[in-house]
VEXDORO-774380 format. One line per 5 residues: number of its first residue (from 1); their letters; for each residue x, y, z of C-alpha. Coordinates in nm, 2 decimals, always signed. Each point is the difference from the previous one (the first is absolute). Layout:
! VEXDORO-774380
NUM> a> X:Y:Z  ... .
END
This chain:
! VEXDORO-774380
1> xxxxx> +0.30:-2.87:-2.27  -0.05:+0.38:-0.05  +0.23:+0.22:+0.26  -0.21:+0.23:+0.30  -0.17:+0.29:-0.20 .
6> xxxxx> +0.03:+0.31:+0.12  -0.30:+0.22:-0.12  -0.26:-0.19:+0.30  +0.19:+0.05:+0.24  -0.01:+0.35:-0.06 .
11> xxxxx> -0.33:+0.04:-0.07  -0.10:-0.15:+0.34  +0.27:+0.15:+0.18  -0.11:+0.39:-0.12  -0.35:-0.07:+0.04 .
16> xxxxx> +0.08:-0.10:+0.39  +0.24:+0.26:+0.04  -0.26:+0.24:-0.15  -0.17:+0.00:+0.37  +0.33:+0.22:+0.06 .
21> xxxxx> -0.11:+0.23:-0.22  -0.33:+0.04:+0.15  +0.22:+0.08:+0.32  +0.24:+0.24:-0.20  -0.30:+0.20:-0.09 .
26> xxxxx> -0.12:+0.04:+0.34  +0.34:+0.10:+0.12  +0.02:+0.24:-0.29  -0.36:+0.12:+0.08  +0.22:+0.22:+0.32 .
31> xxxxx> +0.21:+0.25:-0.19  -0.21:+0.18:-0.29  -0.32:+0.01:+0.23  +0.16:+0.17:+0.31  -0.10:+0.33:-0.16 .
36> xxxxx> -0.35:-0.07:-0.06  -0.01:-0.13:+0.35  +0.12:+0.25:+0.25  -0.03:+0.29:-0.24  -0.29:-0.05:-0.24 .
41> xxxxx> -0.21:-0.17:+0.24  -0.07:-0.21:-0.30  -0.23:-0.24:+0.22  -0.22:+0.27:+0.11  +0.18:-0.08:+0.33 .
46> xxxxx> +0.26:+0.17:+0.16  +0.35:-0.22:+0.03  +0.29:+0.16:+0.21  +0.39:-0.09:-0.08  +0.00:-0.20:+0.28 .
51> xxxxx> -0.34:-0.21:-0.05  +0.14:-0.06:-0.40  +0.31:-0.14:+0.18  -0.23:-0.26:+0.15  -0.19:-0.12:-0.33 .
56> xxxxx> +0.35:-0.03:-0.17  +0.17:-0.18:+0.29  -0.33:-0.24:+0.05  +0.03:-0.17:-0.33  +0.39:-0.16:+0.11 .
61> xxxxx> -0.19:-0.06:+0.37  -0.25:-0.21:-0.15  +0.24:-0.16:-0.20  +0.21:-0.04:+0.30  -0.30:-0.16:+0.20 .
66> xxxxx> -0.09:-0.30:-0.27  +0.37:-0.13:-0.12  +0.00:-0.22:+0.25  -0.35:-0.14:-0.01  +0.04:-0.06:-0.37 .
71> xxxxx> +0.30:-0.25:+0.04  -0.25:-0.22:+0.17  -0.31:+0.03:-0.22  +0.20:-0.03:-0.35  +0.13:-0.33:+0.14 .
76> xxxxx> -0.33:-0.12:+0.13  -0.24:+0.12:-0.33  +0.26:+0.04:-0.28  +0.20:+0.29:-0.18  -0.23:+0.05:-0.24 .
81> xxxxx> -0.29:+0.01:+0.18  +0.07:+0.26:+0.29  +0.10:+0.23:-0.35  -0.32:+0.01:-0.09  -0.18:-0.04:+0.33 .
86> xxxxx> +0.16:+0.34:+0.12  -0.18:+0.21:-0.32  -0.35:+0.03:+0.22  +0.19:+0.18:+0.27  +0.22:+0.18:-0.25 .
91> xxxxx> -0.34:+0.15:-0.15  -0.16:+0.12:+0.32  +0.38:+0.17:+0.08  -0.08:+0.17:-0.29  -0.39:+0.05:+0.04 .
96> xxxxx> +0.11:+0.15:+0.34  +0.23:+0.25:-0.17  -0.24:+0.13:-0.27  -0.24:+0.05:+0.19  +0.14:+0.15:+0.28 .
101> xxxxx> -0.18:+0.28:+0.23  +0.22:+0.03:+0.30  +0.34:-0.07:+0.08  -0.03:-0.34:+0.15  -0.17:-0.15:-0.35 .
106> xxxxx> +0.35:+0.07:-0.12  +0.18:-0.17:+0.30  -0.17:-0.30:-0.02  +0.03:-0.01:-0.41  +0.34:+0.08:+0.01 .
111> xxxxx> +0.05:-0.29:+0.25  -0.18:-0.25:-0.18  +0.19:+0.10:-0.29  +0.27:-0.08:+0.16  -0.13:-0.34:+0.19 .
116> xxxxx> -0.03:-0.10:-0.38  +0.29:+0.09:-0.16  +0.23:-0.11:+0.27  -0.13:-0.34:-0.03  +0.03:-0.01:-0.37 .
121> xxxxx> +0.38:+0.09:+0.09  +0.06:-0.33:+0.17  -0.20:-0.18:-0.20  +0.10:+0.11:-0.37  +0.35:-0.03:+0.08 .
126> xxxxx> -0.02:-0.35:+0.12  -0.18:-0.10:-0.32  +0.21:+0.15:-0.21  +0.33:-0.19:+0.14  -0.22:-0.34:-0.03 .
131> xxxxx> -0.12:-0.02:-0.34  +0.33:+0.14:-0.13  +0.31:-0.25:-0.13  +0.32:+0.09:+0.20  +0.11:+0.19:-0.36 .
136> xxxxx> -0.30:+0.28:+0.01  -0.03:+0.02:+0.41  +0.18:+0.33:+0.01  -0.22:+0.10:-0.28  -0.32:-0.09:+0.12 .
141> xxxxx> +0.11:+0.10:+0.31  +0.08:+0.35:-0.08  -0.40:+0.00:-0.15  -0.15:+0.10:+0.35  +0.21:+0.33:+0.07 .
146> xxxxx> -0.01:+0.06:-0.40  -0.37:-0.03:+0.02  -0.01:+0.23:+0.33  +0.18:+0.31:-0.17  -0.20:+0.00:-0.31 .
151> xxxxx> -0.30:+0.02:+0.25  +0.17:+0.27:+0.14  +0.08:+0.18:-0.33  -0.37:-0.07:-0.08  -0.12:+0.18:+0.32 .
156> xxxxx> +0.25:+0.28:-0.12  -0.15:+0.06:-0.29  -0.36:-0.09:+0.06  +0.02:+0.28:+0.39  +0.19:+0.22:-0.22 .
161> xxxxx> -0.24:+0.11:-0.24  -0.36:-0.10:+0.03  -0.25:+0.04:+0.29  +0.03:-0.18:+0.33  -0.34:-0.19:-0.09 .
166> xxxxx> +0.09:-0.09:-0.33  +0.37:-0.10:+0.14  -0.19:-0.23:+0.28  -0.24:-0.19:-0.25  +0.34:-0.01:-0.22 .
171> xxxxx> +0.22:-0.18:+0.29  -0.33:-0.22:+0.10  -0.09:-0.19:-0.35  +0.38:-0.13:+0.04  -0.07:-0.28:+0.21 .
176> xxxxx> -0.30:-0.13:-0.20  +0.29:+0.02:-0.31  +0.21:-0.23:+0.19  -0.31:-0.22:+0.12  -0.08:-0.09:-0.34 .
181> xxxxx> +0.33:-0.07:-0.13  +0.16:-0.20:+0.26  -0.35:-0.23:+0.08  +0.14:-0.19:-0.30  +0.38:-0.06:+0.13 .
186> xxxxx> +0.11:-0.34:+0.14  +0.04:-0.05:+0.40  +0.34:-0.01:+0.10  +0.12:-0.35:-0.07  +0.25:+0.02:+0.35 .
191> xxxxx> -0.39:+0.02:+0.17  -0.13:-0.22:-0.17  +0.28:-0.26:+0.09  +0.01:+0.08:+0.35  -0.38:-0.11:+0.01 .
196> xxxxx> +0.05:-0.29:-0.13  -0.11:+0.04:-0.30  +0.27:-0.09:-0.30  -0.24:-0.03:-0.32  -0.14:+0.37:+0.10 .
201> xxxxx> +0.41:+0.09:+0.02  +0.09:-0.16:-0.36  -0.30:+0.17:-0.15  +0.12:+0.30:+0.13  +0.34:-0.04:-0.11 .
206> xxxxx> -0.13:-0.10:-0.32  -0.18:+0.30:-0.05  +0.31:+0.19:+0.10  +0.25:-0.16:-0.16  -0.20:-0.10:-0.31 .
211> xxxxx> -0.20:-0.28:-0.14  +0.32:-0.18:-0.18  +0.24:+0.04:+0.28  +0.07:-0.29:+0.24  -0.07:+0.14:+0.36 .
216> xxxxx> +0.05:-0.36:+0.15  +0.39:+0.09:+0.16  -0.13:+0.32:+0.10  -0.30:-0.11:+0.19  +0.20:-0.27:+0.15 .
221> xxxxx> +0.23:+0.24:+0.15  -0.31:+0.22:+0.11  -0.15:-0.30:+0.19  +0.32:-0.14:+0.15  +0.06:+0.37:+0.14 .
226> xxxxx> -0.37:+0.01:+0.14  -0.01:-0.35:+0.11  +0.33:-0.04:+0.19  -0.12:+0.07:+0.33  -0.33:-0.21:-0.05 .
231> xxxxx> +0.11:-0.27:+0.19  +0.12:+0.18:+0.29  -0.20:+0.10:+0.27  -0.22:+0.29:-0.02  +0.17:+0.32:+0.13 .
236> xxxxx> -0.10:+0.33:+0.12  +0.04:+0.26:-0.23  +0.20:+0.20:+0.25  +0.23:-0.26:+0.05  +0.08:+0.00:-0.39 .
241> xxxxx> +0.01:+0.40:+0.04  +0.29:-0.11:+0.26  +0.20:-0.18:-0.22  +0.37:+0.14:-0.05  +0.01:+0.04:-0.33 .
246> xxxxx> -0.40:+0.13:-0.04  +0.12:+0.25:+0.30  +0.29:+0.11:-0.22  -0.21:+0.01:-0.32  -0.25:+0.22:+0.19 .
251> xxxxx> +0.26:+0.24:+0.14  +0.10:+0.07:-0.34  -0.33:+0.03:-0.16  -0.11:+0.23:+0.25  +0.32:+0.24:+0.02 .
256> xxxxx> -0.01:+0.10:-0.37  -0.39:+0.03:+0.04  +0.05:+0.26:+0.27  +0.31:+0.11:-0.20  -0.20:+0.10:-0.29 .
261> xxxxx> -0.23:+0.19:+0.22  +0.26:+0.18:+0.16  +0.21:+0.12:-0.29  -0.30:+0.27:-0.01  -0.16:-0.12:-0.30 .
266> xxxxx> -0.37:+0.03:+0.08  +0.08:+0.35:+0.18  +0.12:+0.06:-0.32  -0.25:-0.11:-0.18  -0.31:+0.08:+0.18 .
271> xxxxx> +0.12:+0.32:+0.05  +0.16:+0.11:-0.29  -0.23:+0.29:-0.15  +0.10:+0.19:+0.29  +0.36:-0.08:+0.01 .
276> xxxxx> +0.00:+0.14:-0.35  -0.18:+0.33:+0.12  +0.23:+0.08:+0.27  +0.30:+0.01:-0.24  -0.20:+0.23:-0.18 .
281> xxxxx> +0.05:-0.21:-0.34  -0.09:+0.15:-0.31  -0.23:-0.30:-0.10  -0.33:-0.06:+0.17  +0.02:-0.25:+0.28 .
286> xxxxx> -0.27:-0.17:-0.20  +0.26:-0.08:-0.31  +0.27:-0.06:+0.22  -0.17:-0.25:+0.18  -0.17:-0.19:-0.24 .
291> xxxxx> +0.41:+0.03:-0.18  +0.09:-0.23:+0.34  -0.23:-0.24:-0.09  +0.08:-0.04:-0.34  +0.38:-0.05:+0.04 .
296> xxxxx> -0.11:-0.27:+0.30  -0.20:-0.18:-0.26  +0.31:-0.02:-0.25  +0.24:-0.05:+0.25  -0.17:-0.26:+0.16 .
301> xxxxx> -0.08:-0.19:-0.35  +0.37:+0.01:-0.03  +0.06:-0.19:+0.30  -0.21:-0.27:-0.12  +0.17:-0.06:-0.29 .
306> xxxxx> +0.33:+0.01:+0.15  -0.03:-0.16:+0.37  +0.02:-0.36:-0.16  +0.31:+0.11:-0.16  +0.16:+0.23:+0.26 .
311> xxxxx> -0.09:-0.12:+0.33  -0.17:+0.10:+0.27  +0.25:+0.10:+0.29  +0.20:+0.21:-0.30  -0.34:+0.20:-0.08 .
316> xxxxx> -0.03:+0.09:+0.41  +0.34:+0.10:+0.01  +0.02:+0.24:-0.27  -0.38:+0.09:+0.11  +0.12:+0.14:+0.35 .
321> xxxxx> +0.34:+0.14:-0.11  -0.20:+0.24:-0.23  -0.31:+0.05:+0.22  +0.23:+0.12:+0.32  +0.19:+0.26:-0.23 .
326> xxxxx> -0.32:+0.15:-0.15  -0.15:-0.02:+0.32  +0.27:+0.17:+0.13  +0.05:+0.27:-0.30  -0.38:+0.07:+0.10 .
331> xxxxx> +0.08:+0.10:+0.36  +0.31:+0.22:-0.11  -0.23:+0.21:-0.22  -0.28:+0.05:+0.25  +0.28:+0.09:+0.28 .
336> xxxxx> +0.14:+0.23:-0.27  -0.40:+0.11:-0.05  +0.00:+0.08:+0.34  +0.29:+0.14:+0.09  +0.00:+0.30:-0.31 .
341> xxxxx> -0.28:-0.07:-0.24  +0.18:+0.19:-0.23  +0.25:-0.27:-0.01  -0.20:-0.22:-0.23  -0.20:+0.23:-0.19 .
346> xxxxx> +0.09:-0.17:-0.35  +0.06:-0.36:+0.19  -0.39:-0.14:-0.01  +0.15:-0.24:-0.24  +0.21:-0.14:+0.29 .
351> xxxxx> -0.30:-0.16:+0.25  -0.20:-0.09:-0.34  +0.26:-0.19:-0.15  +0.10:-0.19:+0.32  -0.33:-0.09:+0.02 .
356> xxxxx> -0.02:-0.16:-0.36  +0.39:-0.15:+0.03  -0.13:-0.14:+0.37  -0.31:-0.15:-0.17  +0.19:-0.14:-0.30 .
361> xxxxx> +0.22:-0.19:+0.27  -0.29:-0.11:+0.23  -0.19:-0.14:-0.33  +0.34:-0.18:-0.05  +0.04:-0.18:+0.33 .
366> xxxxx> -0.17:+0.06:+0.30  -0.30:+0.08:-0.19  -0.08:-0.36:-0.15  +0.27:-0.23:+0.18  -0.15:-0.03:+0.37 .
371> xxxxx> -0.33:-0.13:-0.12  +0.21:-0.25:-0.23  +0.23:-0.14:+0.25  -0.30:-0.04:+0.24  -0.16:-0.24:-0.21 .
376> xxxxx> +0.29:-0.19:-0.09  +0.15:-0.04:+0.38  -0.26:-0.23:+0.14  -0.08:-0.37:+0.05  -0.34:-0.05:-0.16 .
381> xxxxx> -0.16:-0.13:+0.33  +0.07:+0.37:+0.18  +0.07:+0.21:-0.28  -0.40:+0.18:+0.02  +0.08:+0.04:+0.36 .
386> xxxxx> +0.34:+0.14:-0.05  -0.05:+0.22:-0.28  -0.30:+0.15:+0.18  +0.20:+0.09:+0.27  +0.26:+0.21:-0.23 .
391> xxxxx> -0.31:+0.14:-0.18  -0.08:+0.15:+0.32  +0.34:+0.12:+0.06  -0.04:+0.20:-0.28  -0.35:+0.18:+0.04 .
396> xxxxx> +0.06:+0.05:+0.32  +0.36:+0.17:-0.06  -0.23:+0.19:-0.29  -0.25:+0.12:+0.21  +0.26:+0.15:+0.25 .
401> xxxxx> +0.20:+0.14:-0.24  -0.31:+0.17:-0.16  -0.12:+0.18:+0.32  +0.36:+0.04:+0.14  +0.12:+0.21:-0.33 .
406> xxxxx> -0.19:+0.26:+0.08  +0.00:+0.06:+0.33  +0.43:-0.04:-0.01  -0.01:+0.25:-0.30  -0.19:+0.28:+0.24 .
411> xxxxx> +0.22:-0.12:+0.29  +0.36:-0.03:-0.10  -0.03:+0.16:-0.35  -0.03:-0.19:-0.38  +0.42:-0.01:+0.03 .
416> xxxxx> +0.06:-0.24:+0.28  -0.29:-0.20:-0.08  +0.17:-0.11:-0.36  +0.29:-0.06:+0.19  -0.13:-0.25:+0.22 .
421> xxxxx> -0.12:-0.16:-0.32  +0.35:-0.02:-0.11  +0.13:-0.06:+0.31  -0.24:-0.36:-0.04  +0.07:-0.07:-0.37 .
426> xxxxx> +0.36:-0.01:+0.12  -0.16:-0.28:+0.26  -0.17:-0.14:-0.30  +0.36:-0.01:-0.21  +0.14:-0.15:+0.27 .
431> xxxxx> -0.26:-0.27:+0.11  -0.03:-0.14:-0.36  +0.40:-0.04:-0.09  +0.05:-0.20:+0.38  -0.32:-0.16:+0.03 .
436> xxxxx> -0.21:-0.07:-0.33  +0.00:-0.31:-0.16  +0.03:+0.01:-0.37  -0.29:-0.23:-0.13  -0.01:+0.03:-0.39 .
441> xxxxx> -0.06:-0.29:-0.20  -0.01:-0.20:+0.35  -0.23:-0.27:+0.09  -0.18:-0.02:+0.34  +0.24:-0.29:+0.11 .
446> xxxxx> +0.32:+0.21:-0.09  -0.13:+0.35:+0.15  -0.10:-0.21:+0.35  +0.38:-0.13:-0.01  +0.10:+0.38:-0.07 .
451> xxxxx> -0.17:+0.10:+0.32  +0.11:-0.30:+0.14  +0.35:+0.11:-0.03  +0.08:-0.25:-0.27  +0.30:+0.08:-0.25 .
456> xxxxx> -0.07:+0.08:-0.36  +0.24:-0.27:-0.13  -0.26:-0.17:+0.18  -0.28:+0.15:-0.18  +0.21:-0.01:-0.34 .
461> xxxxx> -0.06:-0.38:+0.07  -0.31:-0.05:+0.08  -0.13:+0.20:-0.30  +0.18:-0.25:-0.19  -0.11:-0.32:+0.16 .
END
């Protein structure tokens, strides 16, 4: 029998994670249109600093608001179909946005927006992991945040140089792009077991794996992993959520969720036109920002060609050791700024370049990795459930990050604001060398044993049983 091929499993994994790009457009919709918001009044409406604070923050709110919501509904309907039944309410998010008249149009787009995306978060990651083998996980894995910064490079470029209706019609056909690709991608064949339904599951795998390959060992393992609590009695879904090693898989997934966050990333990125304009760069903040976005996108497809390879705990450590000393590099400069503005007259390089060695670092590890070792961590019967709950953890940390930025920045200054960032991707270093299971090449069986506490002669033998 043919070996696995590789080439479906991609296609159906990029066409899910694809409803990440939708999201990374919206996110990227923030920074080129603050301008013609507050200044341009390009709505025919006027929008203070403070309002446009609101319609970026609402977007990780909404996204906050559905994580958990979606755990349920993609295990009672299906992966593929809450995908495509959240393109309605992605189109009146945008229907809402172009055509806006006051500022609460753009509140409630904005947070639909979000609602959307955030529930494509949970849900594209978790299809990704289950239609993968356990040799292109970390690959199809890394196709979510992959996805999400080329959406943000595309709202880059699209906000940075056309007008704001032709960049809202131009973010709004991309959900109908993904609806008409991924309506003809297989169900997740991990549902479709835990329904009860096995032919549906080897079709699936089938069309996954290809025609010629034989998907019987596979599909065996699938349905004994479902199935092995089927003759026990029913139990709450809290009381699996209670479980030690669920409580321990949870803790981690939703620590380096909020770690992400709180590394400063989104302040970063949401704000980064005007970062660029307070050092007074000689580039426009429009080129500089849409040059963030491009070396995320590279970065980030790096990562997914090397996190089978590499690891994942190895990509969060070197991750945080960079990010806390740009971060910190960031905060000396705007002290310096501060102090004698004189002092860094031919140093705008400095805060630039921190910026891009930060982001090359973030797309490396903490960019990518949380989502990943979120889906892998789980039991199948509370892995929706769970993973929701670190999906929250991370649009919530986002959307407090987002409207915190600015309002440390006026408080305590730009300087000891990077340093708390560094001060917390020295947390970050720190909590992934003690505390993060490495689960490369790992089955679910051998990473429930890691969090178990099991030994990895332990593991070493299992994998060869």
């Amino acid at each position: 029998m043919a070996q696995a091929k590789v080439l479906p499993q991609y296609i159906a994994g990029l066409s899910a994670a694809f409803g990440a790009f939708c999201m990374g457009a919206s996110m990227g919709w923030s920074a080129p249109v603050e301008k013609m918001l507050t200044e341009e009044e390009a709505y025919g409406f006027p929008v203070s600093s403070d309002q446009f604070g609101w319609v970026s923050s609402l977007l990780t709110l909404g996204a906050t608001v559905v994580c958990i919501p979606a755990g349920f509904i993609i295990d009672w309907i299906g992966r593929r179909p809450t995908m495509l039944a959240l393109i309605p309410p992605y189109m009146v998010g945008w229907i809402l946005m172009i055509f806006a008249n006051n500022v609460m149009m753009l509140y409630f787009g904005r947070f639909i927006l979000g609602v959307c995306g955030g529930a494509f978060c949970v849900t594209a990651s978790m299809y990704t992991t289950e239609i993968s083998t356990i040799s292109t996980r970390g690959t199809l894995g890394s196709f979510f945040q992959l996805n999400t910064v080329s959406g943000l490079l595309y709202g880059y470029i699209v906000g940075g140089y056309l007008p704001l209706l032709t960049i809202n019609i131009l973010c709004a056909i991309l959900p109908l792009i993904f609806a008409a690709v991924h309506f003809f991608m297989p169900e997740s064949p991990v549902y479709l077991a835990m329904k009860g339904r096995p032919e549906d599951a080897a079709k699936s795998l089938l069309w996954l794996r290809g025609k010629d390959c034989d998907v019987s060992s596979e599909l065996k393992e699938i349905l004994e992993e479902t199935n092995k609590n089927a003759d026990e009695p029913k139990v709450s879904i809290l009381k699996m959520l209670r479980r030690p090693i669920t409580l321990k898989g949870i803790g981690i997934a939703v620590i380096l969720q909020a770690l992400q966050q709180w590394t400063g990333i989104n302040a970063i990125m949401f704000y980064s036109t005007s970062i660029f304009e307070d050092v007074g760069a000689d580039l426009s903040g429009r080129i500089c920002t849409i040059l963030i976005g491009a070396t995320q996108v590279i970065m980030t497809l790096v990562a997914t060609l090397i996190i089978d390879k590499a690891g994942r705990r190895i990509l969060l450590l070197i991750s945080a050791f960079f990010m806390a000393i740009t971060t910190c590099l960031m905060g000396v400069y705007f002290q310096m700024k501060e102090n004698d503005e004189a002092s860094v007259a031919s140093l705008g390089w400095l805060p630039i370049t921190s910026i891009l060695v930060f982001i090359v670092f973030f797309s490396i590890g903490f960019g990518p990795v949380p989502w990943l070792i979120m889906a892998e961590l789980f039991t199948e019967d509370v892995k929706s459930v769970a993973g929701s709950i670190a999906g929250t953890s991370n649009w919530f940390s986002a959307f407090l990050v987002t409207k915190l930025f600015p309002l440390l920045k006026n408080s305590i200054g730009s300087a000891p604001t990077f340093w708390i960032f560094a001060g917390i991707a020295v947390v970050a270093f720190v909590y992934s060398l003690i505390c993060v299971p490495e689960t490369k090449g790992k089955t679910l069986p051998e990473i429930q044993l890691l969090l178990a506490g099991g030994k990895k002669n332990h593991d070493t033998e299992t994998k060869g049983n």
